[in-house]
N, C-alpha and C positions, 0 to 999 in steps of 0.2 A: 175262381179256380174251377173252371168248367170239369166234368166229367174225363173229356176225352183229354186232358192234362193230368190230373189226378191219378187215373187209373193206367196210360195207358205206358209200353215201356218204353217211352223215348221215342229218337232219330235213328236210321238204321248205322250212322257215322254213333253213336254212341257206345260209352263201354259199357260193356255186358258181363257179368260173373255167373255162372250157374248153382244151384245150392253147395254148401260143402259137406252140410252131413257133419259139420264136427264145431255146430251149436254151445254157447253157454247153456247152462240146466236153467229152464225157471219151470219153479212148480206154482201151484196154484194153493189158495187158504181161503177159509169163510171170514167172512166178513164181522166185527166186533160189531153189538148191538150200536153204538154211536157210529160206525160207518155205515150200516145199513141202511143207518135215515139220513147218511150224505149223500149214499147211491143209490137213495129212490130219489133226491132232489135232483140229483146228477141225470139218471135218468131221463126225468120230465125236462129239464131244459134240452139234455139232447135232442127230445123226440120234437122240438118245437123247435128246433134250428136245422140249420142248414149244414148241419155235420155225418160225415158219413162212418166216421170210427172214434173210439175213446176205449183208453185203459187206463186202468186204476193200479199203478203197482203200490211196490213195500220191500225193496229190494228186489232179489231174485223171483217173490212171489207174488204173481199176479191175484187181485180179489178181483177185479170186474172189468170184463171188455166187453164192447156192445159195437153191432156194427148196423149201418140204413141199408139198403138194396140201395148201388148192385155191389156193396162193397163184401165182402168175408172175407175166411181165414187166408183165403190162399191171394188176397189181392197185394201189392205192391202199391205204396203212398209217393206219391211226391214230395220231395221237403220242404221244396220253395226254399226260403232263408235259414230252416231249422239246418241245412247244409254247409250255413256260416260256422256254425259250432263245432260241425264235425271236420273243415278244412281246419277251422282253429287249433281243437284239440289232438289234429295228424299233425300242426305245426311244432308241439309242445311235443311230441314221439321225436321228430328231426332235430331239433335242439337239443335234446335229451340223449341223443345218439350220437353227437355231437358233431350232426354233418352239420349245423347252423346257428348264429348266434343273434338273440334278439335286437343285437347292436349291428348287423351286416347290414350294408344297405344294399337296395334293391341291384345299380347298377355294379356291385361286386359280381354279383353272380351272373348277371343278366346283362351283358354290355352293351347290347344292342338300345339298353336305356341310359348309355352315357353322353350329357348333354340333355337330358329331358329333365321337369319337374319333378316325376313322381321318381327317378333314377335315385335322387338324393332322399327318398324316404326309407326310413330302416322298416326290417322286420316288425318288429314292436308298434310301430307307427300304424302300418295296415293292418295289424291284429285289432288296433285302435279304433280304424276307421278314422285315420289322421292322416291322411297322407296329405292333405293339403292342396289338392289336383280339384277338381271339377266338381261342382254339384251335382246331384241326382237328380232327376227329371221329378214332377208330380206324384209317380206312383212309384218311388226309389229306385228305379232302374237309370244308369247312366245312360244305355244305348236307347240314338232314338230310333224311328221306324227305320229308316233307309241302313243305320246299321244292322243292327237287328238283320233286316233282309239279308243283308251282306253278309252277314256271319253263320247263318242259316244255309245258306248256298253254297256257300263256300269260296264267296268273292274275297275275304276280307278274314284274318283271323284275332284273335284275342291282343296277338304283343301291335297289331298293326294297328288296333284300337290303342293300345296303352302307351304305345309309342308316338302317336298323334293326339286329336283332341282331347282323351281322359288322363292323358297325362301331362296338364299341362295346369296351372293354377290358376288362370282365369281369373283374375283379382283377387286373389287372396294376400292378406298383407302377414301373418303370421308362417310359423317356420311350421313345417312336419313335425306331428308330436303332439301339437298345441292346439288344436281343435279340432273335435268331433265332426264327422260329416257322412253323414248315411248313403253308402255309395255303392255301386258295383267294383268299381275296379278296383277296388283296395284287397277286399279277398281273390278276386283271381289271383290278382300279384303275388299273395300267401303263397297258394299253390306253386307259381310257376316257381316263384324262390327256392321254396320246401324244392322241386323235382333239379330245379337246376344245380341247387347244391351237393344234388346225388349226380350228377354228369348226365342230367339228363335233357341239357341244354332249354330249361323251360316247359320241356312238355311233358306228355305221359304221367302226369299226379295221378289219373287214376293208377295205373300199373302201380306206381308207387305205393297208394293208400293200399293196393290187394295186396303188397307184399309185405310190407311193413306196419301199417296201424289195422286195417281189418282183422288178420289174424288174432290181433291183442283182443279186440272185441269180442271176436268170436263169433261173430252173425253166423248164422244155418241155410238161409235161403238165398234165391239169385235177388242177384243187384242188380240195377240200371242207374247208368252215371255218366250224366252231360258233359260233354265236350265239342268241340268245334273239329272242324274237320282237318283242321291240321293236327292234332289233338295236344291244344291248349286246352284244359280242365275247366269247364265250366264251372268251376269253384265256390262259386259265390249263392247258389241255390238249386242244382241239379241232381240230386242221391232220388232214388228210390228205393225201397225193401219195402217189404211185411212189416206188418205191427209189431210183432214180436221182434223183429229183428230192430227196428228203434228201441224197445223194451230193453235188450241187450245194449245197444249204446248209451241209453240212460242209465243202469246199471253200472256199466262199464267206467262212465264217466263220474258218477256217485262213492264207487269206491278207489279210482283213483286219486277221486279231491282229498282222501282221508290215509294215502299212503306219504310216508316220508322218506321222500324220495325227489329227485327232479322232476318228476313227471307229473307227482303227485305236487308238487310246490308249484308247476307251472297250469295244474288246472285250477288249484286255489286263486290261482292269480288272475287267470282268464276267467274264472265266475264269480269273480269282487271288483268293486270300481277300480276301473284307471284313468276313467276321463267321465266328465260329465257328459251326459247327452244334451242336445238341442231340443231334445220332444218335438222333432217336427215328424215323426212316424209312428213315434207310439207316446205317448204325452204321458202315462203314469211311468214311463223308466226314465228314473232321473241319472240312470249311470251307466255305464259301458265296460265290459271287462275284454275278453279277446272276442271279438266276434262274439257277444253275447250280450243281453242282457239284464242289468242288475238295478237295483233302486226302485223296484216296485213298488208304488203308493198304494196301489190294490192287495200288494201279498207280497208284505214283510216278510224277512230268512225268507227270500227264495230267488233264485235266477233263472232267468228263462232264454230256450232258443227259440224265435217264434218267425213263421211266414206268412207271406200273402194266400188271404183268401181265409187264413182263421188254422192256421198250420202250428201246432206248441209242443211243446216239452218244459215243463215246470217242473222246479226240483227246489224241492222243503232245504234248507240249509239248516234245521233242528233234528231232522229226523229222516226215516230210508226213505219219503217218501214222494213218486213224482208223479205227473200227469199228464198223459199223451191224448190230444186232438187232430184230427186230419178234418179239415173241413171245406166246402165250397166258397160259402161268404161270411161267417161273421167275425164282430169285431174284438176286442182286448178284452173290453170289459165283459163281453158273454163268456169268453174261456175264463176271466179272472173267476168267475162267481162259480162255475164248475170246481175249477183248482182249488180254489179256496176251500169249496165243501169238503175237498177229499183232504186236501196238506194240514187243516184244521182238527179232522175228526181223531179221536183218539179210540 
């Protein structure tokens, strides 16, 4: 995750939100003697990696953010795949709203996928990362160069992908549902469902997430949010914000797993197993919830949404507490050993 990705805000075809100025509060607290010796550990592994931010919340209060040059307060992060979790948890807003139902399947909403593969996979399925369509290339990306190019330019858009090769099962001998597969086009599909169930004929998710799930969050600063140029949502790991404003989404997401409520039952749901993982991407998570994370062999009670290049958000399932990395390159176990300092310390 080079610099000029990380930092920088997108394609000029991307959507753009500017601050709102009407922020969730988070204050800030000192540090308990036991946390103090997790974040001077914390600390020193940072400075010897290749990361350029890290926060330490506890709820609403932040104990410790450090950032490398040329990153600070005022830069915007890339999510990479931490954007899985937040297409997931906008899916569980639309459900909850009751423009969509875990049971729809893709080609209800979407007809231009009637007669394809991924057509007959339901909502739930691609929360999954089941849809049962194509594997993922080497580095989990489904698109390969020539698409990529194409969708960049503007030759070729998202449903032209899904409606062709990523939507198609390529030997697969099982149904939609029934096996994990770490993929690209299962969470765009999220999106494009989520936007077409609101009449928005598959596009425009972002418009959607600023109108409907952002607010609930409450982020304070501008956003930058990949899409294609038709503007099919690059769903699947496009968001940029501020530190603080993941801070608010980890929060956000923390006490809605603890409200009873549908919203609150559907993020329980999306951050507990529903299928087991293949570990062909991240080998200590033995489980999968919606677009997340779960079965940490490294860090038991906890789920994660994590990206290419050393990108996380860890959340304690015992206590308020989670941890946020933005990095260049490293790997599971260098964030585990951070995380762990801080979701451990009492």
């Amino acid at each position: 995750m080079p610099d000029e990705w990380l930092f920088s805000p997108g394609q000029p075809f991307h959507f753009k939100v500017p601050p709102s100025n009407q922020g969730r509060g988070l204050s800030s607290r000192e540090p308990t003697p036991d946390e103090a010796k997790a974040i001077q550990f914390i600390e020193k592994q940072f400075a010897a990696l290749a990361s350029k931010a890290f926060l330490l919340g506890d709820g609403e209060k932040i104990v410790r953010i450090g950032y490398k040059n040329p990153a600070n307060e005022n830069s915007t992060f890339l999510s990479a795949s931490i954007d899985k979790t937040v297409t997931a948890i906008s899916a569980g807003v639309a459900v909850c709203d009751g423009k969509i139902k875990l049971s729809t399947k893709a080609k209800e909403v979407l007809p231009e996928l009637n007669g394809t593969d991924i057509g007959e996979s339901t909502l739930r399925d691609n929360l999954m990362m089941a849809s049962g369509t194509t594997n993922a290339l080497d580095d989990s990306q489904s698109l390969n160069a020539v698409e990529l190019a194409g969708l960049i330019s503007g030759k070729i858009s998202f449903m032209d992908l899904i409606k062709g090769r990523l939507g198609k099962k390529q030997g697969w001998l099982t149904k939609p549902g029934e096996t994990f597969s770490y993929k690209t086009q299962d969470p765009t599909l999220v999106g494009m469902m989520v936007s077409a169930a609101d009449g928005r004929g598959g596009k425009d998710f972002r418009e959607w997430q600023a109108e409907h799930f952002f607010p609930r969050v409450q982020v304070n600063d501008r956003r930058f949010q990949g899409r294609d140029q038709f503007g099919y949502a690059w769903a699947e790991g496009n968001t940029r914000m501020t530190l603080r404003d993941w801070a608010r989404f980890a929060v956000f997401v923390q006490e809605t797993r603890k409200a009873q409520n549908c919203l609150g039952q559907f993020v329980g749901e999306a951050t507990s197993t529903q299928i087991r993982s293949d570990r062909r991407f991240a080998r200590m998570y033995g489980g999968y919830g919606y677009l997340t994370w779960t079965d940490n062999s490294d860090l038991p009670n906890s789920y994660s949404a994590l990206g290419y290049g050393g990108q996380a958000i860890i959340w304690s399932t015992t206590s308020d507490k989670y941890f946020i990395v933005f990095s260049n390159n490293i790997n599971p176990p260098e964030i585990h050993s951070m995380a762990k300092a801080w979701l451990d310390s009492k």
